[in-house]
Structures are given as C-alpha cells and as structure tokens.
Jmol script that loads the backbone (N, CA, C; Angstrom):
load data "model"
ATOM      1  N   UNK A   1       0.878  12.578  -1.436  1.00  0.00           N
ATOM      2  CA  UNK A   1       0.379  11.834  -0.304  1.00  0.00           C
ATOM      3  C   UNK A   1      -1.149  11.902  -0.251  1.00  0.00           C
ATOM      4  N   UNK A   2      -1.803  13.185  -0.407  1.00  0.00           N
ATOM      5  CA  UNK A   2      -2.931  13.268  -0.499  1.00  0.00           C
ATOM      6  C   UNK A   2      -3.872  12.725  -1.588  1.00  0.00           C
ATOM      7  N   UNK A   3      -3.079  12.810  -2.543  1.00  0.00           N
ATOM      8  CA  UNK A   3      -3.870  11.630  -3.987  1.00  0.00           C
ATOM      9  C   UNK A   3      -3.681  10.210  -3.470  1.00  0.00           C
ATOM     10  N   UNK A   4      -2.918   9.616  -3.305  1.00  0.00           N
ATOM     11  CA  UNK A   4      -2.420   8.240  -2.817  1.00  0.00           C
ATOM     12  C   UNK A   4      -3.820   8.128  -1.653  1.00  0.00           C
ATOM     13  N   UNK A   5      -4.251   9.141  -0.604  1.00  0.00           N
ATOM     14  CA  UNK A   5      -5.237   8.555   0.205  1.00  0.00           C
ATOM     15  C   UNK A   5      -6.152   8.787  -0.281  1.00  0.00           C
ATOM     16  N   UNK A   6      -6.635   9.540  -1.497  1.00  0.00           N
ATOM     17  CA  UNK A   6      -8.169   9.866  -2.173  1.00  0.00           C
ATOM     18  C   UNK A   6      -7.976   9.060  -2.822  1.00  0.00           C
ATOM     19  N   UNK A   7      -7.240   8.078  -3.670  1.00  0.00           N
ATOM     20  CA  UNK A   7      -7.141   7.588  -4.703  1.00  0.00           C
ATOM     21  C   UNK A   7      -7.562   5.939  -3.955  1.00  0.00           C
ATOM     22  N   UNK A   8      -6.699   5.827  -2.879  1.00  0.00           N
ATOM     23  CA  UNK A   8      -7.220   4.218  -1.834  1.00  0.00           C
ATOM     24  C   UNK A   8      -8.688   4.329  -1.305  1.00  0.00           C
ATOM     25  N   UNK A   9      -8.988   5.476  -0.671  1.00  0.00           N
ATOM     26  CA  UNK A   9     -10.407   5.405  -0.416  1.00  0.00           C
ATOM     27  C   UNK A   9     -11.907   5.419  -1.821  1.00  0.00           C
ATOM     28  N   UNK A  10     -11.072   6.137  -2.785  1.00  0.00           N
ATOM     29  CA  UNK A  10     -11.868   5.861  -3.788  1.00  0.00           C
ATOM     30  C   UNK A  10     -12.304   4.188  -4.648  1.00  0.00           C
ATOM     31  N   UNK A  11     -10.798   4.092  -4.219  1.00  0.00           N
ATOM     32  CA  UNK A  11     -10.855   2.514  -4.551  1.00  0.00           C
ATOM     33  C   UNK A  11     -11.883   1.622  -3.929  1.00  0.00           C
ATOM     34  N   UNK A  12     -11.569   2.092  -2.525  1.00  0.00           N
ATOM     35  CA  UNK A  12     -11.810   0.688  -1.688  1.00  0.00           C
ATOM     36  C   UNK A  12     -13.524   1.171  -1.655  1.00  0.00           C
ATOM     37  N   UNK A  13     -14.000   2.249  -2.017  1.00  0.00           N
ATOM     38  CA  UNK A  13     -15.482   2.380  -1.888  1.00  0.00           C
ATOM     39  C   UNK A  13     -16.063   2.149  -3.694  1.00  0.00           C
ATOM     40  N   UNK A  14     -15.132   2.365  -4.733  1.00  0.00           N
ATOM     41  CA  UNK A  14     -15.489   1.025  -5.574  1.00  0.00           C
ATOM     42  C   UNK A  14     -15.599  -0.186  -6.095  1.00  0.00           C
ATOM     43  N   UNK A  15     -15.006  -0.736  -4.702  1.00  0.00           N
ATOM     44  CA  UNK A  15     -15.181  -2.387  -4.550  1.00  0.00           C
ATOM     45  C   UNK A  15     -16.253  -2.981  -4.080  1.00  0.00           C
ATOM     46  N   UNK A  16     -16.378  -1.452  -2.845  1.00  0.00           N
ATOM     47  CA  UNK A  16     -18.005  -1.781  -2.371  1.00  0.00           C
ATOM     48  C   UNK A  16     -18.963  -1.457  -3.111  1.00  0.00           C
ATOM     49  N   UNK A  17     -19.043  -0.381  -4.132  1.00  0.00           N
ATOM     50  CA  UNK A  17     -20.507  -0.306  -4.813  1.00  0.00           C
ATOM     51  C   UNK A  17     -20.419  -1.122  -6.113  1.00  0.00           C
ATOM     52  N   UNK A  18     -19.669  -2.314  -6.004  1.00  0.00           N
ATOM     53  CA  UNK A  18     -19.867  -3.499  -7.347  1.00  0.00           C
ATOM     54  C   UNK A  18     -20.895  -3.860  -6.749  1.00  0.00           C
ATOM     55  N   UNK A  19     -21.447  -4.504  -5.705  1.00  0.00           N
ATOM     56  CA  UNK A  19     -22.473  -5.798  -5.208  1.00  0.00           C
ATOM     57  C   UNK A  19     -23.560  -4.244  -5.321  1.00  0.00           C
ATOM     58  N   UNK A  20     -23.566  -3.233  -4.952  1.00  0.00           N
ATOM     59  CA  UNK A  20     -24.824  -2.610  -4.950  1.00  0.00           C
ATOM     60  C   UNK A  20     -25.085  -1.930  -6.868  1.00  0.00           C
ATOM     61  N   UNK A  21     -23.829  -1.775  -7.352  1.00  0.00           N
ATOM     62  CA  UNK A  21     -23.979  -1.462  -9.248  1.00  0.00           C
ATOM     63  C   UNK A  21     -24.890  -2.767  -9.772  1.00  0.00           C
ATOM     64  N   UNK A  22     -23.962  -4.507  -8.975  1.00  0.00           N
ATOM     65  CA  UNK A  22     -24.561  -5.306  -9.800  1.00  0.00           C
ATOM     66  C   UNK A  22     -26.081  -5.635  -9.347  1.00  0.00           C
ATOM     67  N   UNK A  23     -26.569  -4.957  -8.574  1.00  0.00           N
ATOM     68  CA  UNK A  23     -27.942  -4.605  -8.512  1.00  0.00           C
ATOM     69  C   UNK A  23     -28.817  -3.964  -9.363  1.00  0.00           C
ATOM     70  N   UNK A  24     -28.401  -2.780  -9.212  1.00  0.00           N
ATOM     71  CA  UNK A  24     -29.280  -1.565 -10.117  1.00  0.00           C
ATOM     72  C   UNK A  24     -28.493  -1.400 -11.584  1.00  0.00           C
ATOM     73  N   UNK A  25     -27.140  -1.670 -11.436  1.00  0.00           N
ATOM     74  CA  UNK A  25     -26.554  -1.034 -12.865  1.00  0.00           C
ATOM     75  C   UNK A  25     -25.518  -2.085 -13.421  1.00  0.00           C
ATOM     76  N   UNK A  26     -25.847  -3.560 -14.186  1.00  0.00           N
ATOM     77  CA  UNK A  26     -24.662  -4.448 -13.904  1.00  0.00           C
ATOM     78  C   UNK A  26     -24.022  -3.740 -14.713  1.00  0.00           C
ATOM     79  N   UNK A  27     -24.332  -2.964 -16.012  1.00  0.00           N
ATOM     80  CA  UNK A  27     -22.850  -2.879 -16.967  1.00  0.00           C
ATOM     81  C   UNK A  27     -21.943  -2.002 -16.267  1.00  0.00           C
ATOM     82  N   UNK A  28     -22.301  -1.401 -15.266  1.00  0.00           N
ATOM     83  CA  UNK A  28     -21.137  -0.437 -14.351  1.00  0.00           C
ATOM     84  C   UNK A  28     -19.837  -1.581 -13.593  1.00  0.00           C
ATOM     85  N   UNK A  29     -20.827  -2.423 -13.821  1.00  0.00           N
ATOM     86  CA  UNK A  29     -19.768  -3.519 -12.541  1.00  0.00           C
ATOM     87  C   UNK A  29     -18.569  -3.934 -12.885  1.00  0.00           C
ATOM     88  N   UNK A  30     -17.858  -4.298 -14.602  1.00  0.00           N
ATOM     89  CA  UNK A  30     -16.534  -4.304 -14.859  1.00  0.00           C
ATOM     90  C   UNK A  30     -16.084  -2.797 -14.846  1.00  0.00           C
ATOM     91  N   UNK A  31     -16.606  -1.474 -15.432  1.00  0.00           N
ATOM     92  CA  UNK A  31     -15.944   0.022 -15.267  1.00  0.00           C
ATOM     93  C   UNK A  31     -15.729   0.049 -13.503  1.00  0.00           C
ATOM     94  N   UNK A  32     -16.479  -0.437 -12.756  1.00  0.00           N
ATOM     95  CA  UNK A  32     -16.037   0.225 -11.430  1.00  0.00           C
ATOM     96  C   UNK A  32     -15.037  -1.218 -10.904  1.00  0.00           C
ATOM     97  N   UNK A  33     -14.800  -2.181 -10.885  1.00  0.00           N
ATOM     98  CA  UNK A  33     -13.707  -3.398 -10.949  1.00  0.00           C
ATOM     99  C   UNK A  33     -12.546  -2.755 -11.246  1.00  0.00           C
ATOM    100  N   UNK A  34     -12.566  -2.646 -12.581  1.00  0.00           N
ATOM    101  CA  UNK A  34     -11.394  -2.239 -13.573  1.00  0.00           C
ATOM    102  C   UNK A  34     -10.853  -0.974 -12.585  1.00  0.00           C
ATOM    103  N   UNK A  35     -11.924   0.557 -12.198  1.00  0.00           N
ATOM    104  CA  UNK A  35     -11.330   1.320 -10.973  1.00  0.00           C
ATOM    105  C   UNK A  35     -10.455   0.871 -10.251  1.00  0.00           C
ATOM    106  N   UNK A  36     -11.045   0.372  -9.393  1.00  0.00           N
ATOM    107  CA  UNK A  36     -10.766  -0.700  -8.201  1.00  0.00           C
ATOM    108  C   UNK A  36      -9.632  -0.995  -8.120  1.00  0.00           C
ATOM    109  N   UNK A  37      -9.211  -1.763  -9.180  1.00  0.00           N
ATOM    110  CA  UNK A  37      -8.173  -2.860  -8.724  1.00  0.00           C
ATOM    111  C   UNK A  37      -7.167  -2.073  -9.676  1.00  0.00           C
ATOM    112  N   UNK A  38      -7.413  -0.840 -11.096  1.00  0.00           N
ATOM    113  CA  UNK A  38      -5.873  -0.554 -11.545  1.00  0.00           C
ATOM    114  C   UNK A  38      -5.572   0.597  -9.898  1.00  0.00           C
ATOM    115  N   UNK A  39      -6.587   1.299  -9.415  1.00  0.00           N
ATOM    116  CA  UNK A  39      -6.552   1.804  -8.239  1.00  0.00           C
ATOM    117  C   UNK A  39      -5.640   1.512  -7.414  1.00  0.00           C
ATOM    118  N   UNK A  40      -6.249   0.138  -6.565  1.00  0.00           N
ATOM    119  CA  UNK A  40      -5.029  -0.880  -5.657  1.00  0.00           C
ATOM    120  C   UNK A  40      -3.427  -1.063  -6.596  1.00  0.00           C
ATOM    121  N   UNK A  41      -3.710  -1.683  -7.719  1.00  0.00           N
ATOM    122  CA  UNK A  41      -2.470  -1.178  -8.317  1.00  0.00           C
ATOM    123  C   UNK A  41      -1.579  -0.423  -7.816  1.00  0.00           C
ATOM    124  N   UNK A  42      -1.878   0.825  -8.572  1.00  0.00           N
ATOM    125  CA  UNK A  42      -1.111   2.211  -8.014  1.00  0.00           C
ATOM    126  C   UNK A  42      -1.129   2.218  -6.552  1.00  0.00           C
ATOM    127  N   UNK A  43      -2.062   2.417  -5.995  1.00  0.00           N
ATOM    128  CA  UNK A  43      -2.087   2.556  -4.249  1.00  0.00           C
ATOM    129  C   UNK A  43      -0.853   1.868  -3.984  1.00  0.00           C
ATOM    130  N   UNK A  44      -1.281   0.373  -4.123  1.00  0.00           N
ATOM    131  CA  UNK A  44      -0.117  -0.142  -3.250  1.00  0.00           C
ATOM    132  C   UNK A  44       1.247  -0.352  -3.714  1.00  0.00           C
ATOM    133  N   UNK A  45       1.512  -0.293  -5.373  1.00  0.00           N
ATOM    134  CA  UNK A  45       3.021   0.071  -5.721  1.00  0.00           C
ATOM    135  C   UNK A  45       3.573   1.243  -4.627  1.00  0.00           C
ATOM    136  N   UNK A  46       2.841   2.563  -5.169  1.00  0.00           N
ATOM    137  CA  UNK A  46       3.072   3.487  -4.264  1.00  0.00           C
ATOM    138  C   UNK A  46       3.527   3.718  -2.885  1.00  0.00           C
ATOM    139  N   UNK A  47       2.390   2.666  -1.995  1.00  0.00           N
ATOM    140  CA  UNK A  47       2.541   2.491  -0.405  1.00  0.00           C
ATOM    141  C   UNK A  47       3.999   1.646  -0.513  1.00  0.00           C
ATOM    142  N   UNK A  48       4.141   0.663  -1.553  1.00  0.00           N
ATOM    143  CA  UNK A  48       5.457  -0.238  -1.566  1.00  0.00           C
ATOM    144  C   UNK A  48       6.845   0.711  -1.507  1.00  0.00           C
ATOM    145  N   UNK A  49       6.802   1.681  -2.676  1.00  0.00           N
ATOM    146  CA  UNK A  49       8.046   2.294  -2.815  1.00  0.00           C
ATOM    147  C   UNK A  49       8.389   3.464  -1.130  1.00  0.00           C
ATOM    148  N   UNK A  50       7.222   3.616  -0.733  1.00  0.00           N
ATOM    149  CA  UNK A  50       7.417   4.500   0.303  1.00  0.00           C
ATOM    150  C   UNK A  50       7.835   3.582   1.745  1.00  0.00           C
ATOM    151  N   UNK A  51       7.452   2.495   1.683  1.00  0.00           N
ATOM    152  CA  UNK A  51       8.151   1.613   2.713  1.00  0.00           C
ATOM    153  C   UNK A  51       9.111   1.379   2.237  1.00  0.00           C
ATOM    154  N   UNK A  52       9.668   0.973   1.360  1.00  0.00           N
ATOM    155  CA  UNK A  52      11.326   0.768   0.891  1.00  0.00           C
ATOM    156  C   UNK A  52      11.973   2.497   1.145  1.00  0.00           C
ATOM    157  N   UNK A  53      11.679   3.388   0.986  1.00  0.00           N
ATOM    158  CA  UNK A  53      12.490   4.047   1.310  1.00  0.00           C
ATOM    159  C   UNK A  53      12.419   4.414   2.799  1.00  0.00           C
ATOM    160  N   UNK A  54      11.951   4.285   3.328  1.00  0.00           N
ATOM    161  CA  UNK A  54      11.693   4.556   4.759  1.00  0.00           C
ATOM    162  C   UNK A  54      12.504   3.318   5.269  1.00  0.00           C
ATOM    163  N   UNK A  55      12.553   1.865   5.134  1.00  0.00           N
ATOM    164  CA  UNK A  55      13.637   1.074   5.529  1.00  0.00           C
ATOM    165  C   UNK A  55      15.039   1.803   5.035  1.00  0.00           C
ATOM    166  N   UNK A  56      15.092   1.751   3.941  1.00  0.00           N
ATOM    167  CA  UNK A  56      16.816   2.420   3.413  1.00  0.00           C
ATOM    168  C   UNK A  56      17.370   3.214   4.133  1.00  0.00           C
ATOM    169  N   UNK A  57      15.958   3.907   4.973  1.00  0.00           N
ATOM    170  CA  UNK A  57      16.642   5.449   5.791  1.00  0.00           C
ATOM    171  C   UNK A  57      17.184   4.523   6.460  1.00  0.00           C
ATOM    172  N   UNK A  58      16.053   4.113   7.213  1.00  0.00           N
ATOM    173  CA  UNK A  58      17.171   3.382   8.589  1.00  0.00           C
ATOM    174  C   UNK A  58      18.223   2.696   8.515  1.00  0.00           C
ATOM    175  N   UNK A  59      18.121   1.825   7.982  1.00  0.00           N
ATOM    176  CA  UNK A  59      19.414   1.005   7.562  1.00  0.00           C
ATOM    177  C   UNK A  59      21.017   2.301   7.060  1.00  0.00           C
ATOM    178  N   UNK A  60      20.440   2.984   5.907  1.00  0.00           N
ATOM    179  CA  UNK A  60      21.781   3.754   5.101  1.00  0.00           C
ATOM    180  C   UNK A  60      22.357   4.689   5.775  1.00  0.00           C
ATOM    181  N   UNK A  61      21.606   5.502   6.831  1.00  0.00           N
ATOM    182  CA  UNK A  61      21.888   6.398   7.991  1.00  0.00           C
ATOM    183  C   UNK A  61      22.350   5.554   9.369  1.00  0.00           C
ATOM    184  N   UNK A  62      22.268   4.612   9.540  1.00  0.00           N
ATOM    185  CA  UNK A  62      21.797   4.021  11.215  1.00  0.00           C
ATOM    186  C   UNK A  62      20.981   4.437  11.953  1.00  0.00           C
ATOM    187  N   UNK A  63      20.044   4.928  11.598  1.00  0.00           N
ATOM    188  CA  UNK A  63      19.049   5.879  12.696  1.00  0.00           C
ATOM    189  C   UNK A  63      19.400   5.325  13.941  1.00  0.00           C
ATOM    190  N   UNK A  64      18.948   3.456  13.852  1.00  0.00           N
ATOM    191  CA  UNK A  64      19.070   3.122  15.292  1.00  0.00           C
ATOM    192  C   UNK A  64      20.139   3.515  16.098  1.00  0.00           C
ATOM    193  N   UNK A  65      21.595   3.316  15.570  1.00  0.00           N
ATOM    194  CA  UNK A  65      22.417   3.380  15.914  1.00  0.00           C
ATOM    195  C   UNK A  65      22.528   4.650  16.774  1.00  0.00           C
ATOM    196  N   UNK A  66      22.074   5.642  15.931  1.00  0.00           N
ATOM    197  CA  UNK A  66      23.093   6.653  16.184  1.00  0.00           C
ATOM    198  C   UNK A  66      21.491   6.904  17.539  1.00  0.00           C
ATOM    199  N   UNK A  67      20.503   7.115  17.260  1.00  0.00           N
ATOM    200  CA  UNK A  67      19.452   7.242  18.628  1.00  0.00           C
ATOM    201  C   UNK A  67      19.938   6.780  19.717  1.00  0.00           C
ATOM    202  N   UNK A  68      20.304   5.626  19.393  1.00  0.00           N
ATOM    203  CA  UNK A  68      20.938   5.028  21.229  1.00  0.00           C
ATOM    204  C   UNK A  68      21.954   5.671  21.480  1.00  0.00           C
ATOM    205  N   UNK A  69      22.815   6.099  21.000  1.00  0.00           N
ATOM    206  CA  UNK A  69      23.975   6.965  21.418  1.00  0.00           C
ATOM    207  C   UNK A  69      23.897   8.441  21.743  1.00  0.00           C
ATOM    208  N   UNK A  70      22.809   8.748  21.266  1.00  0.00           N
ATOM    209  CA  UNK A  70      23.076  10.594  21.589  1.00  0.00           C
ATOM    210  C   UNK A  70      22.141  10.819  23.651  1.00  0.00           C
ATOM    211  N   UNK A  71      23.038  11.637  23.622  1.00  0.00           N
ATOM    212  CA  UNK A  71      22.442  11.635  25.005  1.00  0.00           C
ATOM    213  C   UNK A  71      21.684  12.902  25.638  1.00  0.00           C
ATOM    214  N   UNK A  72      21.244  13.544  24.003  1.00  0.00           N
ATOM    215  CA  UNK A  72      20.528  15.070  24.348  1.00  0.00           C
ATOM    216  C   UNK A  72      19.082  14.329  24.429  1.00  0.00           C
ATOM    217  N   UNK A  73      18.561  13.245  24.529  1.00  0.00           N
ATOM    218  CA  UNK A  73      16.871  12.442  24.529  1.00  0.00           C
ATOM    219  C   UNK A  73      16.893  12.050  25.851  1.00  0.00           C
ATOM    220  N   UNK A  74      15.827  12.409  26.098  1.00  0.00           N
ATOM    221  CA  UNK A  74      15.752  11.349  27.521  1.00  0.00           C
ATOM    222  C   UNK A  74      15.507  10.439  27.527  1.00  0.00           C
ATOM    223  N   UNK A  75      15.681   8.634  27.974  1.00  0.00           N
ATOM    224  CA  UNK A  75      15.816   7.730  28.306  1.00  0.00           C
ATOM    225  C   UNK A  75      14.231   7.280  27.362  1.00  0.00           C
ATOM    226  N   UNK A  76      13.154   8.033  27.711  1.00  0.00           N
ATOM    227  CA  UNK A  76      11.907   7.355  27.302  1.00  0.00           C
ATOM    228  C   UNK A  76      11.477   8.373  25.495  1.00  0.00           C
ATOM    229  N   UNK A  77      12.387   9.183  25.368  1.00  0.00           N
ATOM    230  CA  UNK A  77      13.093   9.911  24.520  1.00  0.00           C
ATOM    231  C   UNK A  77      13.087   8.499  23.072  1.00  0.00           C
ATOM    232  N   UNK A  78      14.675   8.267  23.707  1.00  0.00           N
ATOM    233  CA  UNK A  78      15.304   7.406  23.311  1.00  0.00           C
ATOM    234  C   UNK A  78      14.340   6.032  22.735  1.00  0.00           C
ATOM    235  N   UNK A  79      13.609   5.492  24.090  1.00  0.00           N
ATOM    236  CA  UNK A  79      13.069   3.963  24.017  1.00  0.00           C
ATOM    237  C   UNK A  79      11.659   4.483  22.363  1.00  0.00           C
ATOM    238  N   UNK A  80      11.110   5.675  22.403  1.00  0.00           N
ATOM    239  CA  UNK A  80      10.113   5.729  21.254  1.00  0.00           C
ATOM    240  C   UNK A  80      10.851   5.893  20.099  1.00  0.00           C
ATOM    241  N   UNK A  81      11.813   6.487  20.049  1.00  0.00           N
ATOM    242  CA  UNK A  81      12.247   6.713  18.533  1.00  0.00           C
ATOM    243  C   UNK A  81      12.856   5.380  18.127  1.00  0.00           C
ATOM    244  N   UNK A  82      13.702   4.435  19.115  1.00  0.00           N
ATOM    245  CA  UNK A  82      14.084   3.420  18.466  1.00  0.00           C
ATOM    246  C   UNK A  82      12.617   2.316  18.261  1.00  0.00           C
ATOM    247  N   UNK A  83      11.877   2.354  19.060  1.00  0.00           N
ATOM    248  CA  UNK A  83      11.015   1.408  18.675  1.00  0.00           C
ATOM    249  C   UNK A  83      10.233   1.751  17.039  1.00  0.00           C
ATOM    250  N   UNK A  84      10.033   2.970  17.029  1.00  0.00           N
ATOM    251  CA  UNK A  84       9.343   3.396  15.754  1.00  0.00           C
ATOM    252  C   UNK A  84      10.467   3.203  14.755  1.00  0.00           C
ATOM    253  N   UNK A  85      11.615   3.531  14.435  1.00  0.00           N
ATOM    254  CA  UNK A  85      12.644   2.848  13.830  1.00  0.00           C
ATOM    255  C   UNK A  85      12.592   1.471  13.657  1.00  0.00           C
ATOM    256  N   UNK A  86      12.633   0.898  14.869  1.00  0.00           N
ATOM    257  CA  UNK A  86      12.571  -0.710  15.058  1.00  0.00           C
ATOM    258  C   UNK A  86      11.221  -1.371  13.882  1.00  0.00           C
ATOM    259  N   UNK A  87      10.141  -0.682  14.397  1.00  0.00           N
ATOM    260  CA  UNK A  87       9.204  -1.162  13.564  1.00  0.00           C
ATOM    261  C   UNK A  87       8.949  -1.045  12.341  1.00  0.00           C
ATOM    262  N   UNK A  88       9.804   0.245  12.044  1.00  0.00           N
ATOM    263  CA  UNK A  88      10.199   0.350  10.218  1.00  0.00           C
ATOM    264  C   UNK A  88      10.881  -0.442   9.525  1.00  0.00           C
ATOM    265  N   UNK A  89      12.069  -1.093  10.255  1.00  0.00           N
ATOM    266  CA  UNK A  89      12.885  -1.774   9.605  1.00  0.00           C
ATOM    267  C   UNK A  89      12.280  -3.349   9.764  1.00  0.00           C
ATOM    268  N   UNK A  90      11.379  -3.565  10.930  1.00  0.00           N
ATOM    269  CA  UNK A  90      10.696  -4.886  10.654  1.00  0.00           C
ATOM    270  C   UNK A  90       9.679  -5.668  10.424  1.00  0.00           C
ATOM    271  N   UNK A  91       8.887  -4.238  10.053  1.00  0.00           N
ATOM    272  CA  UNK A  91       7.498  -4.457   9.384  1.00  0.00           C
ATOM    273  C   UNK A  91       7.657  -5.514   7.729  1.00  0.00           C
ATOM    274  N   UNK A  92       6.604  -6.266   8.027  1.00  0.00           N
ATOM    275  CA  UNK A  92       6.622  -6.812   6.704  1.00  0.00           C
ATOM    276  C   UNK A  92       5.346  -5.786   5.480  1.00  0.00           C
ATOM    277  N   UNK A  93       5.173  -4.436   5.909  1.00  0.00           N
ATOM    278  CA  UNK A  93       3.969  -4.394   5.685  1.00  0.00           C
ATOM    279  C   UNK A  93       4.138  -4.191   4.038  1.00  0.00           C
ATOM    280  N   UNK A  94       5.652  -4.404   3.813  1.00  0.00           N
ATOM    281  CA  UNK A  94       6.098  -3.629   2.444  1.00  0.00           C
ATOM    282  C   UNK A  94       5.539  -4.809   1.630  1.00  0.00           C
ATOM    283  N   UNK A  95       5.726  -6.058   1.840  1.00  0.00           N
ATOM    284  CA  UNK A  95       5.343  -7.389   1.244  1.00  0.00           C
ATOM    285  C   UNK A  95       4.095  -7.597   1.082  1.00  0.00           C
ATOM    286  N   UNK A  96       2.778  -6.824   2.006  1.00  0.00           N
ATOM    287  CA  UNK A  96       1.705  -6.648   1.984  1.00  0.00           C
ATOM    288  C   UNK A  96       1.276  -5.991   0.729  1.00  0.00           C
ATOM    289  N   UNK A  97       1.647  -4.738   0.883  1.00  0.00           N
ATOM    290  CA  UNK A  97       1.757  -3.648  -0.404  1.00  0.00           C
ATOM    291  C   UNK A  97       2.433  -4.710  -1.919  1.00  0.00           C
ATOM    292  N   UNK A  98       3.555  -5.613  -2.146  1.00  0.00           N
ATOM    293  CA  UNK A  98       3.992  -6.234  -3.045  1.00  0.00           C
ATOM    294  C   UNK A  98       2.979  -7.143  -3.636  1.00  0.00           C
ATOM    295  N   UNK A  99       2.231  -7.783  -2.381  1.00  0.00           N
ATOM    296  CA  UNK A  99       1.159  -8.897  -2.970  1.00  0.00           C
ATOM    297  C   UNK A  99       0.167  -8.237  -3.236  1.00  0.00           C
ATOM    298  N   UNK A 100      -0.291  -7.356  -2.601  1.00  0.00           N
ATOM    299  CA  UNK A 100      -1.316  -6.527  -3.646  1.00  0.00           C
ATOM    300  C   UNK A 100      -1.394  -6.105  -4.759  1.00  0.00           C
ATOM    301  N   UNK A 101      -0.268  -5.607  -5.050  1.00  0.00           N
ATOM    302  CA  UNK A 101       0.213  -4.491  -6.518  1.00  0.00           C
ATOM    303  C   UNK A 101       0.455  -6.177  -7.001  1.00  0.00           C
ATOM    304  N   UNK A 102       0.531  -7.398  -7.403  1.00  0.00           N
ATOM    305  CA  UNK A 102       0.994  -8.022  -8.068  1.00  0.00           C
ATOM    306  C   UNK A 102      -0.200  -8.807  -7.951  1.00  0.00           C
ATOM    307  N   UNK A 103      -0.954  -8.771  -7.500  1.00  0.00           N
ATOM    308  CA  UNK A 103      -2.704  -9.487  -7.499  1.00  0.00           C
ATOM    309  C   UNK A 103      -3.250  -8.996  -8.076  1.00  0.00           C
ATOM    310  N   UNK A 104      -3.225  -7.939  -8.152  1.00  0.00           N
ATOM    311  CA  UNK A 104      -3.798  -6.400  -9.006  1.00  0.00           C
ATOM    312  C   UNK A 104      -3.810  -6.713 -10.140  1.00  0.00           C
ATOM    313  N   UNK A 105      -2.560  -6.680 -10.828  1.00  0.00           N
ATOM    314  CA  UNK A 105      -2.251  -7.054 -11.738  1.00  0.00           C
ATOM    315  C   UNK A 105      -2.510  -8.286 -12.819  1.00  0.00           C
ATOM    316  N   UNK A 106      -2.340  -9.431 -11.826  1.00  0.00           N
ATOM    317  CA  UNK A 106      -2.486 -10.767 -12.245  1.00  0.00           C
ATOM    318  C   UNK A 106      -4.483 -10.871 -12.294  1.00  0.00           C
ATOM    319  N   UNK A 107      -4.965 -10.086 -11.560  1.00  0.00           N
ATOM    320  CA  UNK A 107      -6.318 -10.292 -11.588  1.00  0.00           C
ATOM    321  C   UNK A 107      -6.683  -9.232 -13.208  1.00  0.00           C
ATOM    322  N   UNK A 108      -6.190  -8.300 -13.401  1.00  0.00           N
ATOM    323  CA  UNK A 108      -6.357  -7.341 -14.357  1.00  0.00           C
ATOM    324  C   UNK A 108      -5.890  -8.589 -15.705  1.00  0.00           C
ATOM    325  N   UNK A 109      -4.929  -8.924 -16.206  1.00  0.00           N
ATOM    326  CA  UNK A 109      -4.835 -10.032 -16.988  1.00  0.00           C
ATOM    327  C   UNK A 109      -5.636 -11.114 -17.188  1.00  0.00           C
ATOM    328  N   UNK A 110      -5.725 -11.397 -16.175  1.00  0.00           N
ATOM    329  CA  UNK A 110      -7.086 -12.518 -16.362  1.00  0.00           C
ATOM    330  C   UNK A 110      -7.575 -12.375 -16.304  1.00  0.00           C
ATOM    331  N   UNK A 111      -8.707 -10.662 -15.979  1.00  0.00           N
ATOM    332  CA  UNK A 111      -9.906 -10.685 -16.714  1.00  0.00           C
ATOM    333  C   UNK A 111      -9.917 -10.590 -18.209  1.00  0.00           C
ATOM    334  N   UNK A 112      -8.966  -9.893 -18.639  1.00  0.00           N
ATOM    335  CA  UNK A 112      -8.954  -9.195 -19.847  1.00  0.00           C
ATOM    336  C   UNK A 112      -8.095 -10.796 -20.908  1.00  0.00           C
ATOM    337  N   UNK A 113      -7.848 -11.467 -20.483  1.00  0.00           N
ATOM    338  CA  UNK A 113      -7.867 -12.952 -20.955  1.00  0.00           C
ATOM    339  C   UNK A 113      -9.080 -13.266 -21.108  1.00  0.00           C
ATOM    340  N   UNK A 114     -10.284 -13.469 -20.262  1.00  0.00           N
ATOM    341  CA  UNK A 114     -11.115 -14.005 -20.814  1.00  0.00           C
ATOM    342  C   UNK A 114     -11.790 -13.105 -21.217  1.00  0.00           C
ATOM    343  N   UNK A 115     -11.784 -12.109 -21.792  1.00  0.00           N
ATOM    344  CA  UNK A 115     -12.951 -10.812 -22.429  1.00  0.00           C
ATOM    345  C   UNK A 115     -12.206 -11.379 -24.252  1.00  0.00           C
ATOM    346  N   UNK A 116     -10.809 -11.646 -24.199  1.00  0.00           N
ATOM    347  CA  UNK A 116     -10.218 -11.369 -25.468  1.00  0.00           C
ATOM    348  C   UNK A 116      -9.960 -12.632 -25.953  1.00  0.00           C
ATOM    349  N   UNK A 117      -9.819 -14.234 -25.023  1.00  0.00           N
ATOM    350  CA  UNK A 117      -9.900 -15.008 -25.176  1.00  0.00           C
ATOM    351  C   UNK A 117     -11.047 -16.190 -25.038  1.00  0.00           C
ATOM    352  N   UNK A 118     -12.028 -15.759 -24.724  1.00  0.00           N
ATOM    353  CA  UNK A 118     -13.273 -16.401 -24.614  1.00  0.00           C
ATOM    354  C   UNK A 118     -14.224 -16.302 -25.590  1.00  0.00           C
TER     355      UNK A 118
END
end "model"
wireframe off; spacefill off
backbone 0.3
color backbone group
C-alpha cells in the first residue's frame, strides 16, 4: 500500500517536472515521461485490482445484506456502514483506474512507434 502511494506521488510529480526538465534538461524529458506514465501504469492497474476486490467483498459476502439485519449497530450505526458499502459497490472509480492503466499503455506504444518507426 505504501509503495502504490510513493510510487503515484512519484509519478504524478514526474509529470510535473517534464515542462520544468524541458527547460533546463530536455534529454531528461522522455526518461522522466517514460517514469510517469509506466508509473500510472502500475498505479492504476493496482488501484484497479483493489477496487475489484473490495466490490467482490460486498457482493460475495452480502455485506449489505447482512448490515441491515444485525441489530447489535445502532440505527446511525447501521445507515454509515451501508452507505460506505453502498458506495463501494457503486463507484465507477474502478473504470477510472481501467482507462488509465490502458492510456498508459496505448500512450507508451505510440511513443515507442514513432522512436522505432519514424
């Protein structure tokens, strides 16, 4: 968990020092890109597989289910755990994470298309 957030913040602060590399240092600017984005890569496969399993819980267990039924929670107990449930199972954020890791990718190919085909 802790590589996954050093590894996104590392990323996302070598996206920002391309416009200040292609200042002072352009040949840094494809090595810190190439960072970047196999970075997002991984990041967001990663963030992907961890939202898929966090839906499966809910769904393969019933979390919801079984929360509304137990009656050792109190009422406002009850209303947070299903909403945070609720919002696991209907977040799209997993599709967020999918189009990234697959932009990633498709951008990584087509640079390296035109380095090998140009």
């Amino acid at each position: 968990m802790y590589s996954a957030f050093v590894l996104g913040l590392s990323t996302a602060i070598a996206l920002r020092a391309i416009i200040v590399l292609d200042h002072i240092q352009p040949g840094w600017v494809r090595p810190a890109w190439y960072f970047a984005v196999l970075g997002n890569f991984l990041f967001f496969y990663y963030r992907y597989q961890i939202t898929e399993k966090r839906k499966k819980a809910v769904r393969d267990y019933q979390l919801i289910e079984k929360v509304e039924e137990l009656d050792s929670l109190s009422e406002e107990d009850r209303e947070v755990l299903i909403y945070l449930l609720n919002s696991i199972r209907k977040s799209p954020e997993h599709l967020n994470y999918l189009i990234i890791f697959v932009f990633s990718l498709v951008a990584i190919a087509i640079d390296l298309g035109f380095v090998f085909f140009s």
